[in-house]
DRENDREN-912012 format. One record per residue (C-alpha): residue number from 1; residue in three letters; x, y, z. Coordinates in steps of 0.5 Angstrom, whole numbers. Layout:
! DRENDREN-912012
R  seq  type     c1     c2     c3
R  NUM   Ala      X      Y      Z
...
This chain:
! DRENDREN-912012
R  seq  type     c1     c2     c3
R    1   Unk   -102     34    -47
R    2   Unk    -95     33    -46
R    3   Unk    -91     29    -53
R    4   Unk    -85     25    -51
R    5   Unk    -80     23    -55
R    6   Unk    -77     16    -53
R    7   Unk    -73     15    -59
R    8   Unk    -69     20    -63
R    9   Unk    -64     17    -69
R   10   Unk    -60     22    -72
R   11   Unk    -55     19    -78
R   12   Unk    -49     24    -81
R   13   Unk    -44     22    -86
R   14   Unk    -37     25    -86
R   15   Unk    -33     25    -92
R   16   Unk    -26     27    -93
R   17   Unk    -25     30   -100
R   18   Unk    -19     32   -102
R   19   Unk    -21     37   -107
R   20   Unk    -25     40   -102
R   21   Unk    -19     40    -98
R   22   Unk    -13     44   -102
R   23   Unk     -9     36   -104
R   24   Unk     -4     37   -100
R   25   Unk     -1     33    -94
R   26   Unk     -2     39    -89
R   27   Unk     -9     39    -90
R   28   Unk    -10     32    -88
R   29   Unk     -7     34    -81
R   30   Unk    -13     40    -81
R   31   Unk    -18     35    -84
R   32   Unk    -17     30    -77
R   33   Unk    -15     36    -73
R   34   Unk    -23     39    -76
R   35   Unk    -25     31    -74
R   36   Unk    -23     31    -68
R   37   Unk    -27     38    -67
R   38   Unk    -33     35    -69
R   39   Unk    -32     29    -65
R   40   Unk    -32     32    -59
R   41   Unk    -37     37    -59
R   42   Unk    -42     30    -60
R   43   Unk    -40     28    -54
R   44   Unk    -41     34    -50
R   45   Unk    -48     34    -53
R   46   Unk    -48     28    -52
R   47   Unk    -46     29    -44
R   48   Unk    -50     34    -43
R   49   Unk    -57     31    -45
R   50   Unk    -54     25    -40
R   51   Unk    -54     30    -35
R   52   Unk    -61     34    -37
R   53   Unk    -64     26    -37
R   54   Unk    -61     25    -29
R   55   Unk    -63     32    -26
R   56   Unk    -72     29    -30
């Protein structure tokens, strides 16, 4: 018997520290381009499972 999932819920939190990040103002300008990286990387998944969920 197949399993189907209706419902999936993932939570993530995404802090800036600036220790992690050296604490200079240059590493700023990484932490938003990195941000930025991972924000759209979500969204082509995201696009993807939309596309796979048309094609069913």
């Amino acid at each position: 018997m197949p399993l189907e999932i209706r419902e999936l819920v993932i939570r993530t939190t995404v802090t800036s520290d600036s220790t992690q990040l050296g604490g200079d103002s240059d590493s700023e300008d990484g932490a938003v381009a990195n941000e930025s990286a991972i924000i759209a990387a979500c969204v082509d998944q995201v696009l993807a499972i939309l596309h796979a969920r048309k094609e069913r």
